[in-house]
PAVODO-618515 format. One record per atom (N, C-alpha, C): residue in three letters; x, z, y. Coordinates in pm, whole numbers, plus 50000, padded with zeros to 5 digits. Layout:
alaXZY/...
//
This chain:
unk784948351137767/unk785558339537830/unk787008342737861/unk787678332937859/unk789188332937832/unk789978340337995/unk790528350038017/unk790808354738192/unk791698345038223/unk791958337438287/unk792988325338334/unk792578320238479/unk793288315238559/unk793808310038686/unk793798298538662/unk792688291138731/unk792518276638763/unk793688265738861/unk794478276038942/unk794618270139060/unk796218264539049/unk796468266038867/unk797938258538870/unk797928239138825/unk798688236938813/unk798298218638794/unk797538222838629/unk797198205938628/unk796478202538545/unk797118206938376/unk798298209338385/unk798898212038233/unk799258227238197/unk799338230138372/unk799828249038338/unk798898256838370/unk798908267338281/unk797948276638310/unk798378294138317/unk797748297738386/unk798158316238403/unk797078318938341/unk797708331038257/unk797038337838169/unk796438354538231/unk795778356238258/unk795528369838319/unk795308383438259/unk795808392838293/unk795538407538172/unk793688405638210/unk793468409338098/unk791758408738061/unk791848421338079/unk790468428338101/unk789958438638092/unk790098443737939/unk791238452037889/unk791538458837741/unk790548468937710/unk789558476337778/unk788058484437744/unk787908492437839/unk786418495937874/unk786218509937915/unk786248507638086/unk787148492038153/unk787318491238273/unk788438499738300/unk789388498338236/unk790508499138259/unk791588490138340/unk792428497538428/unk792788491338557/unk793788483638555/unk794948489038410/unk796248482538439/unk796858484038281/unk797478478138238/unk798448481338131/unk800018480538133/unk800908483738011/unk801708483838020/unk802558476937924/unk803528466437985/unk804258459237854/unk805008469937775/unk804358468237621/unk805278477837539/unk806578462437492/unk806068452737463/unk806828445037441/unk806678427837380/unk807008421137428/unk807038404937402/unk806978401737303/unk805968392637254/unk805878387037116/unk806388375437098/unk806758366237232/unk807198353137241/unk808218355037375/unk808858342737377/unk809978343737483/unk809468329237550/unk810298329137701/unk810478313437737/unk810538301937688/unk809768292437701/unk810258279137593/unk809818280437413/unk809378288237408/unk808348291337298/unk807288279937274/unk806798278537145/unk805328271537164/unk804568282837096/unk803238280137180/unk802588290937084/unk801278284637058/unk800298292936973/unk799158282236915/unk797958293636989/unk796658284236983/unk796278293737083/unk795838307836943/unk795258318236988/unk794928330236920/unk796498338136929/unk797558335236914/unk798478336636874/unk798988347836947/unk799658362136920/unk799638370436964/unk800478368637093/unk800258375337190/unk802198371737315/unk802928385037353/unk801878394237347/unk802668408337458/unk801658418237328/unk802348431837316/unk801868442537297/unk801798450937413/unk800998455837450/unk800608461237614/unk799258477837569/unk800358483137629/unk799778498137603/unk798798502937695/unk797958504137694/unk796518511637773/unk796728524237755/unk795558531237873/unk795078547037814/unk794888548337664/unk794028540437613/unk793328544637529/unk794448540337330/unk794758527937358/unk796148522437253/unk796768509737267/unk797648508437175/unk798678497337219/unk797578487337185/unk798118476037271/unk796728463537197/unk797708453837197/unk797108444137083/unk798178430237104/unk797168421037144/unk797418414637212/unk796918403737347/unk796858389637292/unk796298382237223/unk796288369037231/unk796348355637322/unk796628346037275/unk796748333537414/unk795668330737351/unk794948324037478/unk793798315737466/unk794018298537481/unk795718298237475/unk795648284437486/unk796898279537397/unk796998272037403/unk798518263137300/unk799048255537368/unk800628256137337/unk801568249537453/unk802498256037448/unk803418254237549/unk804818262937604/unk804718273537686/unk805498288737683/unk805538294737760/unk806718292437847/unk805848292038005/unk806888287238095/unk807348301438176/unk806788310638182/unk807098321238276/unk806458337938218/unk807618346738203/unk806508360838167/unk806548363738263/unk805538372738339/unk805318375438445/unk805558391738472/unk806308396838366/unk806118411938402/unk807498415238282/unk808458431638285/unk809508432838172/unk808778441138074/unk809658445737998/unk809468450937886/unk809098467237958/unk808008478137975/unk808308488738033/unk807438488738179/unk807178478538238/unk806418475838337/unk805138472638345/unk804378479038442/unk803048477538463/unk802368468938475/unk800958458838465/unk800448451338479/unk798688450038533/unk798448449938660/unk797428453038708/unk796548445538624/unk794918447438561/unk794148437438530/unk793798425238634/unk793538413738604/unk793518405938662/unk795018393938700/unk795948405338693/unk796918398438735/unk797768387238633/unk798978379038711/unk799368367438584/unk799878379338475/unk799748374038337/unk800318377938227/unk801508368738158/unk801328357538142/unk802248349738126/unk801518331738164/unk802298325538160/unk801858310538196/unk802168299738076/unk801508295238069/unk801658287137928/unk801578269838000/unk802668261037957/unk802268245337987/unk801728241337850/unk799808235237882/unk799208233637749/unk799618220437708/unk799508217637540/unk799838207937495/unk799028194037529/unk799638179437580/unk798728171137576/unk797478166037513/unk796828164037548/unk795038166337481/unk795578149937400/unk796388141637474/unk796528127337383/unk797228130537222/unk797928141737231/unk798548142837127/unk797798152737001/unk796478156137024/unk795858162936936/unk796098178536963/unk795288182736835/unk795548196836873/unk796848201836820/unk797718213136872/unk798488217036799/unk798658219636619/unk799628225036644/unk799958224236467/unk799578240036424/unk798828241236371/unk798118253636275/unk799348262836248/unk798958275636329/unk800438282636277/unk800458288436102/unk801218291136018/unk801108293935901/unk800328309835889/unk799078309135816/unk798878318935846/unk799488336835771/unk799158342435818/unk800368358335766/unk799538370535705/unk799338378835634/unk798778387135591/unk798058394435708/unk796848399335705/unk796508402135804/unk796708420735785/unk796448422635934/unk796968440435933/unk795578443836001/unk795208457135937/unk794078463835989/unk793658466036112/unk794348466236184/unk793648465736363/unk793128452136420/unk793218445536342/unk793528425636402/unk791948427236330/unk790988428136440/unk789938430436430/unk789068417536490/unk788668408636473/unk788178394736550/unk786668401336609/unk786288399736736/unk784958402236797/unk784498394036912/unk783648390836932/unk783028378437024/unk782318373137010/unk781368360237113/unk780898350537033/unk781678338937120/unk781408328737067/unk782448316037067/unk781588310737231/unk782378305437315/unk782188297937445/unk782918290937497/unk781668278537543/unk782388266037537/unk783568264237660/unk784298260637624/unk785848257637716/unk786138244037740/unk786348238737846/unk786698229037935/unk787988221137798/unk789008228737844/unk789998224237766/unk789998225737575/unk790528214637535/unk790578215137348/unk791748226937341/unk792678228737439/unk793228240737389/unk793128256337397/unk791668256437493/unk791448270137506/unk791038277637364/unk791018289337374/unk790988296037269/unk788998299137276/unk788758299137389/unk787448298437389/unk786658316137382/unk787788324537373/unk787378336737368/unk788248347837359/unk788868351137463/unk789908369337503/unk789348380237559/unk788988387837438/unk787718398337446/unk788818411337450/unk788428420837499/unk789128435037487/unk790208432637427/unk790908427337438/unk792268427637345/unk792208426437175/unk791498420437111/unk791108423936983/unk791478409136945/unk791938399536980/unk791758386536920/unk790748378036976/unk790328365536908/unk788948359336973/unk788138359136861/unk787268351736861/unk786528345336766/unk786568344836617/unk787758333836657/unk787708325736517/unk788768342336413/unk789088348536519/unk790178354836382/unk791328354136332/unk792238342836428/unk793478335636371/unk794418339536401/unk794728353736486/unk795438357936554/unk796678356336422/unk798098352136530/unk799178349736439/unk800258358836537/unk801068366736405/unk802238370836443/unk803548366136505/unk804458365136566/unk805918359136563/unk806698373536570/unk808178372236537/unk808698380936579/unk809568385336716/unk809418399336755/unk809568406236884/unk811118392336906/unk811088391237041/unk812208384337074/unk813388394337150/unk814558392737148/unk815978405637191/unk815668404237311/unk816578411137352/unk816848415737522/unk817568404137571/unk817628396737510/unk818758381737586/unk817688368637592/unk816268377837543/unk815258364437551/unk815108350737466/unk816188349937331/unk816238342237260/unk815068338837194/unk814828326037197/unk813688321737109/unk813598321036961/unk812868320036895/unk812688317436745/unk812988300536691/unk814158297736734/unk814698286136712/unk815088285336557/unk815358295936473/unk816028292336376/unk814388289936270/unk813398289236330/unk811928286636260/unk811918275636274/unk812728264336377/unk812048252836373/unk812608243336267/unk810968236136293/unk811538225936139/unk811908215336150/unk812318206736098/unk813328193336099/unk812398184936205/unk812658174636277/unk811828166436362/unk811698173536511/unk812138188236531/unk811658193136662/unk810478201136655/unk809318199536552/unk808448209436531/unk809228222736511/unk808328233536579/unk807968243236545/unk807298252936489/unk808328258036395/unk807058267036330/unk806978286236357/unk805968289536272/unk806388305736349/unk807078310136257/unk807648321336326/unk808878329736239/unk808318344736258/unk808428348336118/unk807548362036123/unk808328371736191/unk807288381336204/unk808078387436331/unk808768407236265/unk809888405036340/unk810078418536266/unk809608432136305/unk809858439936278/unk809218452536297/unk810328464636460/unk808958460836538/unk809518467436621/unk810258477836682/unk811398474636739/unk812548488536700/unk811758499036789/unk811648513336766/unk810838523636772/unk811628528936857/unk810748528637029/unk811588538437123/unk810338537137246/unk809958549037318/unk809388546437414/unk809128536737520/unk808258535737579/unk808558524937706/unk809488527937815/unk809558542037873/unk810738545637957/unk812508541837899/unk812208540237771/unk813588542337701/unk813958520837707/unk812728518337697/unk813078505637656/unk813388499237786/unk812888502937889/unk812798498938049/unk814738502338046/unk814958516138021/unk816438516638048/unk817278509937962/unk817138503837825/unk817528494337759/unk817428481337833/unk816618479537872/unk816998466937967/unk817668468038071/unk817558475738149/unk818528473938272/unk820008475238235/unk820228482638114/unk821658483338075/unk822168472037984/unk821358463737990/unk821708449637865/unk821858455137722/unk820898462337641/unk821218469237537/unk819968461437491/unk820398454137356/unk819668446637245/unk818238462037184/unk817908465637164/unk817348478437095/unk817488471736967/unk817278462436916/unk817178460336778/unk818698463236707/unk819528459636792/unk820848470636703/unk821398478436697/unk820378489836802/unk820468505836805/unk819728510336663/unk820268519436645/unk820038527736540/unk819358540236613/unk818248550236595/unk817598557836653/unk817878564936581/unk818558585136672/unk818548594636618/unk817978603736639/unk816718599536749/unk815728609736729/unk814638613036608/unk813318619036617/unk812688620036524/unk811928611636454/unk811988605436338/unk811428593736272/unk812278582436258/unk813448583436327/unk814418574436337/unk813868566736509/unk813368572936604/unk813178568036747/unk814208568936793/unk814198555036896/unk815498553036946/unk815358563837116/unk816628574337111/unk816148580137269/unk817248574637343/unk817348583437502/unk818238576237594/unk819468576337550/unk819868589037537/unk821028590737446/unk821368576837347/unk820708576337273/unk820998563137175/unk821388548137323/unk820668549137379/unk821118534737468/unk822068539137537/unk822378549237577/unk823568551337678/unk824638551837599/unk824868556537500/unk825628549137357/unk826098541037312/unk825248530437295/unk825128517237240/unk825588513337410/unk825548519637472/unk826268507837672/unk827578510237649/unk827738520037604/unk829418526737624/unk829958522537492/unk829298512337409/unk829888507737278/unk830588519137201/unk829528529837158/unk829518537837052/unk828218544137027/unk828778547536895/unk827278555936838/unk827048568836901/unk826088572636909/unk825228586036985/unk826118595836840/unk826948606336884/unk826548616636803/unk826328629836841/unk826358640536810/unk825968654836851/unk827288660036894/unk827768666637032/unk828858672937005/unk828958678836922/unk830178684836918/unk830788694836794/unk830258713336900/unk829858719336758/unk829818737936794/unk830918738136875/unk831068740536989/unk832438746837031/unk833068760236964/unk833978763436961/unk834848772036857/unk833978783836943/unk834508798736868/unk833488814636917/unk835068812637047/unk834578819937159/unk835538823037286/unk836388832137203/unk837698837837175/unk838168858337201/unk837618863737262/unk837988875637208/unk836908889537319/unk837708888037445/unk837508886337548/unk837878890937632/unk838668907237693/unk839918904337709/unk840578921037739/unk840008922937877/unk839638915637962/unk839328922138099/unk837448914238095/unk837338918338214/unk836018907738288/unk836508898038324/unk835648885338322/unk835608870738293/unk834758866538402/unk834988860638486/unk834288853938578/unk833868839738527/unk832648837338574/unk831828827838498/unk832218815438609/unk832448806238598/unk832538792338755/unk831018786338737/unk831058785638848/unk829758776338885/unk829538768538839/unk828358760938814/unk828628747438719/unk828288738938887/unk829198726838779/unk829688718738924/unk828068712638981/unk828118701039072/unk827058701939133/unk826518689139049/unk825368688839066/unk824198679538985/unk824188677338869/unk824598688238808/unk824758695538639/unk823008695638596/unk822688698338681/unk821508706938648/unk820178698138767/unk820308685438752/unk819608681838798/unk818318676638704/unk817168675338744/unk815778673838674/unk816228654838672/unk814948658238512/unk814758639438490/unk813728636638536/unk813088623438595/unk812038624138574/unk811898613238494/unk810388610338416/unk810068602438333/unk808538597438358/unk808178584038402/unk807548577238445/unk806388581938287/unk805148588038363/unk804058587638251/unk803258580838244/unk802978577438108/unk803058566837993/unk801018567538014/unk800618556438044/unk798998547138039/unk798408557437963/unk798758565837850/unk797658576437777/unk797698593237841/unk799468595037824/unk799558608037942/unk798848603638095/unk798638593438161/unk797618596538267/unk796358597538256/unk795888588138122/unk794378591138107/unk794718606438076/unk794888614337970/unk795388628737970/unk795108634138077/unk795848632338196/unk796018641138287/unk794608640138395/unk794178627638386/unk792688628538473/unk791668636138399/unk791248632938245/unk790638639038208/unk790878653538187/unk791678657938192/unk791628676438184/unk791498680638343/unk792088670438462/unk791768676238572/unk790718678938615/unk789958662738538/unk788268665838559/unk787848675438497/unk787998676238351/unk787728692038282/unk787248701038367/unk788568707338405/unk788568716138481/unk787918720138614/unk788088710738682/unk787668707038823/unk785918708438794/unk785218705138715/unk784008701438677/unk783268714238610/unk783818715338493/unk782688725538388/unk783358738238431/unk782358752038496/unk782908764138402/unk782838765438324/unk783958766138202/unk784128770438058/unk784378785138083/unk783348791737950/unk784098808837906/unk784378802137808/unk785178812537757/unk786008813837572/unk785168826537486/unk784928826337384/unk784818837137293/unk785568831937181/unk785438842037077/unk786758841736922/unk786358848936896/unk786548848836755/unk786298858136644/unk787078858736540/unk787398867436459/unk788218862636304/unk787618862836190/unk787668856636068/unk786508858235936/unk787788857735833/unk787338864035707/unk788178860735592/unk787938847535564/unk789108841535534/unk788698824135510/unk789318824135340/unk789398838935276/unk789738835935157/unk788168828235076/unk787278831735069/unk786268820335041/unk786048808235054/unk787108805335170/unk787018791735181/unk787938785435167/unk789318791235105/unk790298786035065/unk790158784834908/unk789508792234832/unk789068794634685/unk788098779934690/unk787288778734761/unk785878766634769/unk786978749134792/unk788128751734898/unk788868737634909/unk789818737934742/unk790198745734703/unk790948742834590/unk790228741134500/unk788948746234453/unk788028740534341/unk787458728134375/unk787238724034496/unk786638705834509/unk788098700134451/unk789158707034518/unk790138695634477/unk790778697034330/unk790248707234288/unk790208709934115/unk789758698834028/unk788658696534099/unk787068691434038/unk787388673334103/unk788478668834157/unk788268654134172/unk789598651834257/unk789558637934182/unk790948629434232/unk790778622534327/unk789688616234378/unk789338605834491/unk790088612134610/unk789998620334668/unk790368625134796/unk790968635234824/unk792038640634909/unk791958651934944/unk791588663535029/unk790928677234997/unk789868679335088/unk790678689735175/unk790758689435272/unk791808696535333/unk790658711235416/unk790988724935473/unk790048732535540/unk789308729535611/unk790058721035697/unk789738717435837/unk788458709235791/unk788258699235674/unk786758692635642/unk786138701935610/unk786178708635509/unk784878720935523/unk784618724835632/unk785708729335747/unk785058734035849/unk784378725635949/unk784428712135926/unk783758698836037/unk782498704435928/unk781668704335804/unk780958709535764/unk780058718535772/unk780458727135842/unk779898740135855/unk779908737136019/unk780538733436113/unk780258730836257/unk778958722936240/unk778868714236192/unk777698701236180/unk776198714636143/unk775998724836039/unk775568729536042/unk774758735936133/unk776298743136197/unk775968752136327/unk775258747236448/unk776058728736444/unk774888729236532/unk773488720636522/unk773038724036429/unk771308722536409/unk771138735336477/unk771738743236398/unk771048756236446/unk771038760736624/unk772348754036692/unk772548758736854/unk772858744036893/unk771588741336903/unk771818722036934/unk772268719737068/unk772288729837163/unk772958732137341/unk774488725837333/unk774898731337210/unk776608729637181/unk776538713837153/unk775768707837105/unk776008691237126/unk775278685437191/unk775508689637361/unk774718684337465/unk775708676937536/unk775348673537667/unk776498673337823/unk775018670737949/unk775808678838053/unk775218675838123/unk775208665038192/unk774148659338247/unk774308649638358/unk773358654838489/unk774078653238567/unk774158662938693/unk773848655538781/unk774208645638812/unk773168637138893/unk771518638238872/unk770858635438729/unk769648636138704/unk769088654438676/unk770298659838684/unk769498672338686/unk769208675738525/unk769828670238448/unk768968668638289/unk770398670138217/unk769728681838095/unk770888684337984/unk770268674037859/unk771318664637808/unk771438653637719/unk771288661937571/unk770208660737503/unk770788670537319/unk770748655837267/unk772258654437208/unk772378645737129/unk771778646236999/unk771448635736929/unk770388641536817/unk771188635436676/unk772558628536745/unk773048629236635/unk774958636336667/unk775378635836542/unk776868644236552/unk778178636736558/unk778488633536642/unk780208625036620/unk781368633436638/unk782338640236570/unk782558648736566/unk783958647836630/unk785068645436722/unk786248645636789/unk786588655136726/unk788358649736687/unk789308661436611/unk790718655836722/unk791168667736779/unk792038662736834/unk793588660136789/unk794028652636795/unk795498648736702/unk796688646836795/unk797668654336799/unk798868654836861/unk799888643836749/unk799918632936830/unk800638619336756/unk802188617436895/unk802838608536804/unk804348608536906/unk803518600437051/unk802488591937032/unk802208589937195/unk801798601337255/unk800938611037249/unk800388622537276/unk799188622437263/unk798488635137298/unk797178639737229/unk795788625237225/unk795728622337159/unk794328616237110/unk793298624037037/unk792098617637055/unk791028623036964/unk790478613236948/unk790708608436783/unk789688599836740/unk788838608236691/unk787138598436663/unk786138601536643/unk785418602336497/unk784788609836426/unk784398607336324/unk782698603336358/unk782528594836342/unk780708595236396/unk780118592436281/unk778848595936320/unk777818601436198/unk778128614236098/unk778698620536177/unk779598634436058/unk778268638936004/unk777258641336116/unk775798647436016/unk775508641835886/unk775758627735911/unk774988623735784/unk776358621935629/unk777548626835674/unk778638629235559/unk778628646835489/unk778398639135363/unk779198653935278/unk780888660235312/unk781098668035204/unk782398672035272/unk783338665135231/unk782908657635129/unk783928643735053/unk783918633635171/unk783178630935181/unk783068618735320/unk783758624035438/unk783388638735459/unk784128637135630/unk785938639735579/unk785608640035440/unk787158644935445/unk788308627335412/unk787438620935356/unk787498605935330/unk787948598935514/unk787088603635576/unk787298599435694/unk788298606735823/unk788268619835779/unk789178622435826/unk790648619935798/unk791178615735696/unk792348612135654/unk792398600835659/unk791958586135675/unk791848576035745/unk792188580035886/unk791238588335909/unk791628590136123/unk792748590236115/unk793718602536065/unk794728611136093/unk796048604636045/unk795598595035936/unk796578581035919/unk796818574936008/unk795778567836080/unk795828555836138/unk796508565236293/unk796018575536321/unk796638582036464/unk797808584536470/unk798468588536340/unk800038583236311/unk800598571236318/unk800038565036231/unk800848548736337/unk801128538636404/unk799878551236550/unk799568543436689/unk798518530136672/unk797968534036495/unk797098519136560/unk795508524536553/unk795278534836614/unk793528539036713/unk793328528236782/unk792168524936757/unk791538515736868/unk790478519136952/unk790618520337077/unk789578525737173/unk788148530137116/unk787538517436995/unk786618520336929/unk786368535336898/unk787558538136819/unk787638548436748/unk788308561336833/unk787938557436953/unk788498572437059/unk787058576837141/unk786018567337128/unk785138574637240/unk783578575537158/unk782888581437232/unk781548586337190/unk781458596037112/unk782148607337115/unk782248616837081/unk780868628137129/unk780258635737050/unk779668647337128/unk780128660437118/unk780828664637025/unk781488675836971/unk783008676936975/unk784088685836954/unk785278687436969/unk786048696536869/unk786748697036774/unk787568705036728/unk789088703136723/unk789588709136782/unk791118713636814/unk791778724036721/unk792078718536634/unk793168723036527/unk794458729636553/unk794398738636637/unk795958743536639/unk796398751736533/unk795458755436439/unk796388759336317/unk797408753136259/unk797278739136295/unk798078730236236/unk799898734336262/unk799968741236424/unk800848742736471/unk801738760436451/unk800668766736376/unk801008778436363/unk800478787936361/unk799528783636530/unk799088800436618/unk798128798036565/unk797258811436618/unk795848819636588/unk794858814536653/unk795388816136797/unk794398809636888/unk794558801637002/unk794258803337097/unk794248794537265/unk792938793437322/unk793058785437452/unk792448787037551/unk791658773337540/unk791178766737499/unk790848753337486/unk790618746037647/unk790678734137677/unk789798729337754/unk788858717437697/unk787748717237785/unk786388711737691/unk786818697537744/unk786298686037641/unk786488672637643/unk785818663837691/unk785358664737826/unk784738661837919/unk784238648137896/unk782688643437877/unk781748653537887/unk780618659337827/unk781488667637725/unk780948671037618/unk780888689637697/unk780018695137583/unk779868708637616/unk780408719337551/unk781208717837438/unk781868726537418/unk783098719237315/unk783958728337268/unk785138724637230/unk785358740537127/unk785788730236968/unk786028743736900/unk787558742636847/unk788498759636847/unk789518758636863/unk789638763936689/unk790148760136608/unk790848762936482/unk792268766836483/unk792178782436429/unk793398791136447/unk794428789036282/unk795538788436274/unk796018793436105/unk795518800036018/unk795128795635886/unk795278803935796/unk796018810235735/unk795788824435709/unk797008835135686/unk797108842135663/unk797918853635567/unk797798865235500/unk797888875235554/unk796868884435578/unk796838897035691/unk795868911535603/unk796098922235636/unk795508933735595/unk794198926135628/unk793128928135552/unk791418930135575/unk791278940435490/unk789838943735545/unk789288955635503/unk787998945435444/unk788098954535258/unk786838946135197/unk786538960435129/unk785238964435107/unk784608972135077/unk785338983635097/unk785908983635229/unk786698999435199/unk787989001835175/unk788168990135114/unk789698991235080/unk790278977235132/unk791418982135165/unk792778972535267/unk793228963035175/unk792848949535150/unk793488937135057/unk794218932335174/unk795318922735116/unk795818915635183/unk795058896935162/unk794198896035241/unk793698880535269/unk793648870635359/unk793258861035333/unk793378848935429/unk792558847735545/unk793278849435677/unk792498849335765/unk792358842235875/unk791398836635912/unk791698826236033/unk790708829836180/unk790878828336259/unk790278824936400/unk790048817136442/unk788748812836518/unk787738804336551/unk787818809036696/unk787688801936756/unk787618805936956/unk786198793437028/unk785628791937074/unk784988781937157/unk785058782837276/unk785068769637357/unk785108775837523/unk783928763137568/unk783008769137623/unk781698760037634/unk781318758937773/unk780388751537793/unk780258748737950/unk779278761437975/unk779388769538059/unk778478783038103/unk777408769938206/unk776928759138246/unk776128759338325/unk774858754538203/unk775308751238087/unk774128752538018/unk774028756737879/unk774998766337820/unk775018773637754/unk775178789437771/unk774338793437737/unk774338809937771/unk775668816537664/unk776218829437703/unk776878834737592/unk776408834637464/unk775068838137458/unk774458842337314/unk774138831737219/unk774498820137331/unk774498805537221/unk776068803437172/unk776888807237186/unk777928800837210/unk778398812037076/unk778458828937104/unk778778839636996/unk777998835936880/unk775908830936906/unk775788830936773/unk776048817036684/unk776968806936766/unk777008795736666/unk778728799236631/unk779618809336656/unk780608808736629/unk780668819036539/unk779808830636536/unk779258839436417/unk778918832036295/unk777938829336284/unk777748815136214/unk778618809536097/unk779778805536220/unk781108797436134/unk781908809136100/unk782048820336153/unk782848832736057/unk781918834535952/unk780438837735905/unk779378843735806/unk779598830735715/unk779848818535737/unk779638808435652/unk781118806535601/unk782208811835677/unk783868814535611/unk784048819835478/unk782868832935584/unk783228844635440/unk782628840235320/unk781008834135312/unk780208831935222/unk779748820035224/unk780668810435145/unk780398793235196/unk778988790135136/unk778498801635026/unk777148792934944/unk776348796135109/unk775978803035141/unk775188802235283/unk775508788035354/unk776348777235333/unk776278764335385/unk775018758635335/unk775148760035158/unk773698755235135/unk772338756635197/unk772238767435234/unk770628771635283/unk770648766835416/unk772208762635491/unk772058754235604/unk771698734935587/unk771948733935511/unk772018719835453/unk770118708735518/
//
């Protein structure tokens, strides 16, 4: 049912932040899809608004004019509260005019069932942020910092039509909050951070009407003939920023406090030659074009294995009832360091995928976690954990477990190091495996022999088979 405020006259209506999943408390405007004096149709997208969990685009449930946004670009929005206000179109004059419809994009996911609404212009259904019903969700494009409408869409007679919308200029919400207060358009900043993101630097730039560039190397000093006294640096040189954290860094930060606060985790590690299993990923990808099979899927492979064999490792406790949960099936969390910060989408049903499939699906995940469009769907119900920091270089770390799950496995680099094979010193590929598991219901000897396991099945991948 549509979240809206009864208590304005008969033509205007407040639109309320809906509950975006999970009972989540508040969101955050990443940015406006429509401006003041707009018409919009109902389904029709209005705000992109960032949660813990991902950005969501928000539909109207009604058609008409927007008379008021209720919140800026960068600012918070309690659930429940106004989102924007729409004056709906007269019921004498029919229904609005069908916006043209636009290619649709993979997250614009329609879910619901249809309920009946008072008004012909309700949308009749604003579910988790996903659209309604019918599916019709329509684009416009982001409107500037001066609030201009999409006037140059309208068509002869005073109708309006939509004007597709362009592609949103790429800069944080803290950055865009200070773009507004300084009257800076973002759409005609040019971003010189990474990916082409627009940072502060770039808006404090674009205020002072020039481009951001890098100072210049300062020239080498002369040697000095005597000692050189250094001057103080003057005062508030060296003062700290702070930076307002962002709807996913706080989910972040509760969940590891709980982590912590909650499970004793130990750690164990081990190292295995992973030249067997670097010989085994280059012959699948010898042997076929469909996909590419990267380590890290063999090794979701051989975890899925491991735990038939130490089924404790895909438990959690619940502590109220006194009772350890064995999940009886495998969803496997890979955690992904993306420019919002750490996510873990989910692969579920990994038990029942080969290594073509989890690797099929893992590169879908690891796509889509790149360009911010995860959908809560695809972040929770996890029972298992693997943390890839090979990706980043190192060997190993300290994991914390992904609460509330029971253990968490850490993936070290692969890498060329002295081993000892029959005696004699080769130089091979070697990687490290670490786990850090909950000690209140895993013993050590579960935890060493399912991480043994994944070193014996490194060295000698046909032993996956006889796990199968």
């Amino acid at each position: 049912m549509p979240t809206v405020s009864n208590s304005e006259t008969s033509r205007s209506r407040d639109f309320l932040l809906p509950d975006l999943g999970e009972g989540l408390t508040e969101g955050e405007i990443v940015s406006w899809l429509v401006a003041v004096g707009d018409t919009v149709a109902v389904d029709q997208y209005v705000a992109e608004v960032e949660t813990a969990k991902a950005v969501v685009e928000v539909p109207s449930p009604y058609a008409g004019t927007v008379t008021a946004l209720h919140a800026g670009e960068g600012e918070e929005v309690e659930v429940g509260a106004p989102l924007i206000t729409i004056e709906v179109a007269d019921p004498s004059a029919g229904p609005p005019e069908e916006p043209t419809p636009t290619t649709p994009v993979a997250d614009d996911i329609p879910v619901g069932e249809e309920d009946g609404a008072d008004d012909d212009e309700d949308s009749g259904n604003v579910l988790v942020g996903y659209g309604t019903s019918g599916g019709k969700g329509s684009r416009r494009r982001r409107v500037t910092a001066r609030g201009d409408s999409a006037d140059a869409g309208a068509a002869p007679g005073g109708s309006s039509t939509r004007v597709e919308r362009a592609t949103t200029p790429p800069a944080k919400p803290p950055v865009r909050k200070m773009a507004k207060d300084l009257g800076v358009d973002l759409t005609t900043v040019e971003g010189t951070g990474p990916d082409g993101i627009i940072t502060r630097a770039d808006v404090e730039a674009a205020s002072a009407g020039g481009p951001a560039v890098p100072a210049p190397e300062p020239a080498p000093a002369p040697e000095p003939a005597e000692p050189v006294t250094i001057p103080s640096a003057p005062a508030g040189a060296l003062e700290a920023e702070r930076v307002p954290l962002t709807q996913l860094r706080k989910a972040v930060t509760a969940q590891m406090t709980r982590s912590r606060r909650e499970i004793p985790e130990a750690v164990t590690w081990v190292e295995a030659d992973a030249t067997p299993l670097w010989e085994l990923r280059e012959s699948l990808n010898d042997g076929q074009d469909d996909v590419k099979v990267s380590a890290l899927a063999i090794i979701m492979r051989m975890v899925v294995a491991g735990l038939r064999r130490f089924p404790t490792l895909n438990a959690s406790l619940d502590v109220e009832a006194q009772e350890m949960v064995l999940h009886r099936h495998v969803n496997l969390g890979v955690a992904a360091q993306t420019d919002r910060g750490l996510v873990v989408p989910v692969v579920e049903g990994a038990d029942r995928m080969d290594i073509l499939a989890l690797a099929t699906s893992l590169n879908d995940l690891a796509a889509t976690a790149r360009a911010g469009k995860l959908a809560p769907d695809q972040m929770r119900g996890g029972t298992f954990t693997i943390s890839n920091y090979g990706a980043f270089g190192v060997d190993g770390g300290d994991m914390v477990i992904n609460h509330p799950e029971a253990a968490i496995l850490g993936v070290g680099r692969i890498h060329d190091k002295p081993w000892v094979v029959d005696g004699v010193v080769q130089v091979r590929k070697v990687i490290t495996y670490s786990i850090a598991f909950d000690h209140r219901i895993i013993d050590g000897g579960e935890a060493a022999g399912f991480i043994r396991f994944l070193a014996d099945v490194t060295e000698d991948p046909t032993r996956l088979l006889a796990s199968l």
